[in-house]
C-alpha positions as CSV (number, residue, x, y, z in Angstrom):
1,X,44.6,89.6,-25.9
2,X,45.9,86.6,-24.4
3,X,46.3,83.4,-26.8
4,X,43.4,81.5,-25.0
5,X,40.9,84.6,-25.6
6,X,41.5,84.1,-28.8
7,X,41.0,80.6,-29.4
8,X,37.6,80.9,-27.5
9,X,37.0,83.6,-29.9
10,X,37.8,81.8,-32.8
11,X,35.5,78.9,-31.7
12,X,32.5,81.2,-31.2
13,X,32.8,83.4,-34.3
14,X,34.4,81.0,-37.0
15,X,31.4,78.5,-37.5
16,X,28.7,81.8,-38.0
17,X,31.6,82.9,-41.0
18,X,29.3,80.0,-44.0
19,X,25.8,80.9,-42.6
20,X,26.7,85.1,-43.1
21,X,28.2,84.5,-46.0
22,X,25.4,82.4,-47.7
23,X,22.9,85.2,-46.0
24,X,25.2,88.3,-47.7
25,X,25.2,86.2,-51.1
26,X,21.4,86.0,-50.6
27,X,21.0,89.6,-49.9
28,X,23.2,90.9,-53.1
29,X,21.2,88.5,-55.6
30,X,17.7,89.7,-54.7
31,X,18.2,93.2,-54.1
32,X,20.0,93.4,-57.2
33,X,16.9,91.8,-59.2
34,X,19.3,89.1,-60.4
35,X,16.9,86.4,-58.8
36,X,13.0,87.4,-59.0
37,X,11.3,88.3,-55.4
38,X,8.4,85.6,-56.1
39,X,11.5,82.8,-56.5
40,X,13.3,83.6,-53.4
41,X,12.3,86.2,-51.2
42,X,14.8,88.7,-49.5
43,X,16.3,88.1,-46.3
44,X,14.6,91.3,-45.1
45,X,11.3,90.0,-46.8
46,X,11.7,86.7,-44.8
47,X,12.7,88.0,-41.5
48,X,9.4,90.3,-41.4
49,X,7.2,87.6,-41.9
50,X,9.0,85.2,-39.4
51,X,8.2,88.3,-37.2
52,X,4.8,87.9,-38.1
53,X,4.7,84.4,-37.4
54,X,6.1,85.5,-34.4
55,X,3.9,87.8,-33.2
56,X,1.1,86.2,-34.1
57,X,2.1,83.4,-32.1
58,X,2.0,80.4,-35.1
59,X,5.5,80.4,-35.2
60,X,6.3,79.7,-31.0
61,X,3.3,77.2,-31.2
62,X,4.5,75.2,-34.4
63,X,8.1,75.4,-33.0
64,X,7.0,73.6,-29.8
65,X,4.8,71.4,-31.5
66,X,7.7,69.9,-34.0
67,X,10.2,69.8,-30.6
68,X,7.9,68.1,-28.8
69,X,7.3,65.5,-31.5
70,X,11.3,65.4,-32.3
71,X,12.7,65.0,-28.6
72,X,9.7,62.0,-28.0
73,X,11.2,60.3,-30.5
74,X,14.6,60.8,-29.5
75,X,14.0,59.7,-26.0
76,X,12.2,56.7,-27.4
77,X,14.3,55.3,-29.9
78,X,17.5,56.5,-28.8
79,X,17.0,55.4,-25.8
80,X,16.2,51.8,-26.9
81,X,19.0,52.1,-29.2
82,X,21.5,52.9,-26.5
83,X,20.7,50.1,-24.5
84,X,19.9,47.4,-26.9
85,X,24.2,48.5,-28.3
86,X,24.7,48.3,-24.4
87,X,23.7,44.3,-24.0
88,X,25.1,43.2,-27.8
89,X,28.7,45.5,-26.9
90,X,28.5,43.3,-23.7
91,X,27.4,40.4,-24.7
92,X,28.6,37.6,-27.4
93,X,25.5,35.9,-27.1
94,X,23.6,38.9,-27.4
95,X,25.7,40.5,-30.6
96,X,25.3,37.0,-32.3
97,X,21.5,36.5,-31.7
98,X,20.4,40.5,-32.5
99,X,23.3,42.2,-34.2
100,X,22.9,41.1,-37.5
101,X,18.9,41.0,-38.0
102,X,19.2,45.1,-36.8
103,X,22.4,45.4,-39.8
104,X,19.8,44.4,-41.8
105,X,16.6,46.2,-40.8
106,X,18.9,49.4,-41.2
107,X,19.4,49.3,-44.4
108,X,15.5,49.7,-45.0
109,X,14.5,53.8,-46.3
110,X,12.1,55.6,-44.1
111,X,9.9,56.2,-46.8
112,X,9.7,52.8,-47.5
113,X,8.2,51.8,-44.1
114,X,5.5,55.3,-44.8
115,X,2.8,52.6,-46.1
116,X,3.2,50.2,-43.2
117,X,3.6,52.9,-40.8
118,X,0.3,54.4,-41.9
119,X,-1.3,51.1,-41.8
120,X,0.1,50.1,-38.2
121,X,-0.9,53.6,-36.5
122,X,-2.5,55.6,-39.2
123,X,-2.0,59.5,-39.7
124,X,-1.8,60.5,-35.7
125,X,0.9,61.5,-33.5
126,X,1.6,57.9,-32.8
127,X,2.6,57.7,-36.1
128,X,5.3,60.5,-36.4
129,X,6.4,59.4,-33.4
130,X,7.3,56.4,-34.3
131,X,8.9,57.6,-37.6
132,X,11.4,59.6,-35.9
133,X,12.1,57.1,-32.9
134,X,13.1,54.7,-36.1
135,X,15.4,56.8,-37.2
136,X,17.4,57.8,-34.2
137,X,17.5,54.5,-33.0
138,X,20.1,53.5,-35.5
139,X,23.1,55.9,-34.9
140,X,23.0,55.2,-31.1
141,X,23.2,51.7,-31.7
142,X,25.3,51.4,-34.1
143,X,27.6,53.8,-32.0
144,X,26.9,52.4,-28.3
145,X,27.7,48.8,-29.4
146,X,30.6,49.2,-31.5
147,X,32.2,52.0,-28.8
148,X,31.7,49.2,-26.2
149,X,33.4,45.7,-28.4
150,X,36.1,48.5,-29.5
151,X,37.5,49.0,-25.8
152,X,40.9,47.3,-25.4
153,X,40.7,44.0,-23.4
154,X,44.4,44.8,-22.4
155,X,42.6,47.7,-20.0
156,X,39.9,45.2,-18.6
157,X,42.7,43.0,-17.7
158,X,44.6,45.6,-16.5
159,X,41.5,46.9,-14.1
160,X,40.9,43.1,-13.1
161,X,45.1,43.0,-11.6
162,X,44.6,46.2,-9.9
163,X,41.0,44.6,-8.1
164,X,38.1,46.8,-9.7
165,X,35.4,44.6,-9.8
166,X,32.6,44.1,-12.8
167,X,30.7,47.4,-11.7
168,X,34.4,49.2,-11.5
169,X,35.7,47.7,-14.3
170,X,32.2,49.3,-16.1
171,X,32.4,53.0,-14.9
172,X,35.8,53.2,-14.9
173,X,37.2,51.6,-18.2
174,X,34.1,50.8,-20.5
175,X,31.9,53.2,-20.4
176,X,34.5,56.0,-20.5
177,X,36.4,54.3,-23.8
178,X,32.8,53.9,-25.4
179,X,31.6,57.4,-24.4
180,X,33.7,59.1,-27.3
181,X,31.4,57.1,-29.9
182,X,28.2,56.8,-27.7
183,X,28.5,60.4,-28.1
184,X,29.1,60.6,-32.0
185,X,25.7,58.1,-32.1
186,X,24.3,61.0,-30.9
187,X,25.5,63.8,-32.4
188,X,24.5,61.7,-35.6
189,X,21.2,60.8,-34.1
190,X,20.1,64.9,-33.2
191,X,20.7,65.4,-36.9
192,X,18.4,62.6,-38.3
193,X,15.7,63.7,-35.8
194,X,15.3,67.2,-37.9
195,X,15.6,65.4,-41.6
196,X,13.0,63.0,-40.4
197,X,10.9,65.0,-38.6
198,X,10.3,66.7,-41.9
199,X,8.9,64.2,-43.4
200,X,7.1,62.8,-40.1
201,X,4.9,66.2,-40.7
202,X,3.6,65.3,-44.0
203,X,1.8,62.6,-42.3
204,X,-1.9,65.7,-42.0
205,X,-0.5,67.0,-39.2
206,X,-2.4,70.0,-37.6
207,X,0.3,71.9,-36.3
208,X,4.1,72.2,-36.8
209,X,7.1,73.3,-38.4
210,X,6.7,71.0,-41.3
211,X,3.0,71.9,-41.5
212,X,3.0,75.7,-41.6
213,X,5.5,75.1,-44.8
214,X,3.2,72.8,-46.4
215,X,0.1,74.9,-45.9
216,X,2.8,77.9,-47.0
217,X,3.5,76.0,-50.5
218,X,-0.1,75.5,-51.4
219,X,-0.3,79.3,-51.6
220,X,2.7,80.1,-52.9
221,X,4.4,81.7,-50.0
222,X,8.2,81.2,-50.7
223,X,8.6,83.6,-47.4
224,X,7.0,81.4,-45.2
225,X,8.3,78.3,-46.8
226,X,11.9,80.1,-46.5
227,X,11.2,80.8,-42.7
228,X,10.1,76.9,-42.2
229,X,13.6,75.9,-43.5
230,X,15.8,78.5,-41.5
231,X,14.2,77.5,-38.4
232,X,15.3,73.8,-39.5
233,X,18.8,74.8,-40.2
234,X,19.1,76.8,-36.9
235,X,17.7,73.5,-34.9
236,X,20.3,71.2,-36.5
237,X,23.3,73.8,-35.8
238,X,21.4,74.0,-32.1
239,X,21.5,70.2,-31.8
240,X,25.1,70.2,-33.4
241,X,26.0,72.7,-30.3
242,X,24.6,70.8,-28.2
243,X,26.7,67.7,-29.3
244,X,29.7,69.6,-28.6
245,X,29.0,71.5,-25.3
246,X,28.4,67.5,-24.2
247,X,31.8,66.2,-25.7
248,X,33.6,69.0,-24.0
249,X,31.5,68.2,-20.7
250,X,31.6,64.7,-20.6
251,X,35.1,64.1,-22.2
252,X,37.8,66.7,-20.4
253,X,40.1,64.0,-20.3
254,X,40.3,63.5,-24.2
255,X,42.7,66.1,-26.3
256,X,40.6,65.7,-29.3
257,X,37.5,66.6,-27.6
258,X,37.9,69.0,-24.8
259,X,40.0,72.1,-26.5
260,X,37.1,71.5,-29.6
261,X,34.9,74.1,-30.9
C-alpha cells in the first residue's frame, strides 16, 4: 500500500475512532445493567426507534425542517457578516465608524436577546430565523475583517510595482491571504448554527429537530430524546466536513490546509 493510500486512509478512518469508541462504551454500560434502560437507552434501543422515526416519516420531515431554518439563517447573517468584515477590512473609515459598536453588541448572550426577540417578531419562523442569523453573523465577521487588515501591505506594494490594478490587487493578493480565516469564520459559524438552532426550536415550533425532542422529554422518551441529539452531533461533524472539503478546495496552494484531513 503506497504511503499516500495510507494517509487518505488515515484521514477517513481516524476521526470515526472517538465517536465508536463513545458508541462501544455506551453499548457495554447498558447491556451490562450498569446504567438503567429508562436513564439511557441502548444504542440498539435508539437506532430502532430512529428507524421508526424514519419510516414513519417524522424524522426526514423534522430534519428538513431544522436545515431549512439553520442554512436561512446562515445565508442571512453570514452573509451580512461577510460583507460588513469585507468594507471595515477595507476601509479605515469604515473599521473606525462600525467596528467597535459590533465588538460590543457581540459580547451580548443569545438568550439574553430571547425576550426582545419575542417581542420584535413573536414565536414564528421569523423569529428563529433571526436567532440563528445573529449568531452566525459574528464568526464571519470577526474572521472576514480581521483576514483582510492582517494581509501584508509589503504584498499590495509589491502587486502595485508589478502593475495589477485595485480589482487585481483584490483577487489576486487580498482575498486569497484572507481566505484562510474567512474560511475559519465559517467553519466556526456552521458550528454555532446547530448550538443555536437548538434553542431557536424552543421558541413553539411545530415541527423540527429540536421539537420532536421536546415533545420526546414531556413523555419520558430518553430514545427519542437520544436520537434528537445524535442527529445534532452527525450535522455538526457534517458541517465540520464540509469546512474541510472547502479548505482543501479553495486553498491547494496552502501546506497547512491542502494535505489536511
Amino acid at each position: 500500500m503506497t504511503v499516500t493510500r495510507l494517509g487518505s486512509l488515515r484521514q477517513t478512518l481516524f476521526p470515526w475512532i472517538v465517536p465508536v469508541a463513545a458508541v462501544t462504551v455506551w453499548f457495554a454500560v447498558t447491556v451490562t445493567g450498569h446504567v438503567p434502560q429508562r436513564i439511557l437507552p441502548s444504542p440498539i434501543t435508539v437506532a430502532n426507534s430512529a428507524i421508526a422515526l424514519t419510516r414513519s416519516g417524522e424524522l426526514p420531515r423534522d430534519l428538513a425542517v431544522s436545515a431549512a431554518r439553520a442554512f436561512s439563517g446562515l445565508l442571512i447573517g453570514g452573509g451580512l457578516g461577510f460583507t460588513l468584515g469585507f468594507i471595515t477590512g477595507l476601509s479605515t473609515t469604515a473599521h473606525l465608524v462600525f467596528d467597535s459598536s459590533i465588538q460590543m453588541f457581540r459580547t451580548v448572550p443569545n438568550l439574553a436577546l430571547l425576550p426582545l426577540v419575542i417581542v420584535w417578531f413573536g414565536i414564528g419562523e421569523e423569529a428563529r430565523i433571526f436567532m440563528i442569523s445573529a449568531a452566525v453573523f459574528f464568526p464571519l465577521y470577526l474572521n472576514t475583517h480581521h483576514g483582510i487588515r492582517s494581509v501584508d501591505k509589503g504584498l499590495v506594494e509589491m502587486g502595485s510595482v508589478y502593475g495589477l490594478n485595485r480589482g487585481g490587487i483584490f483577487t489576486q493578493i487580498i482575498l486569497p491571504a484572507a481566505l484562510p480565516s474567512i474560511l475559519n469564520g465559517l467553519r466556526l459559524a456552521l458550528g454555532t448554527m446547530w448550538v443555536t438552532l437548538i434553542v431557536a426550536e424552543t421558541l413553539a415550533a411545530e415541527a423540527g429537530i429540536g421539537t420532536m425532542t421536546a415533545q420526546a422529554r414531556e413523555f419520558m422518551r430518553t430514545d427519542i430524546v437520544l436520537v434528537g441529539t445524535i442527529v445534532y452531533a452527525l450535522l455538526g461533524k457534517l458541517a465540520d466536513a464540509i469546512a474541510r472539503l472547502l479548505e482543501r478546495k479553495l486553498l491547494p496552494w496552502n501546506p497547512a490546509y491542502s494535505s489536511r484531513g
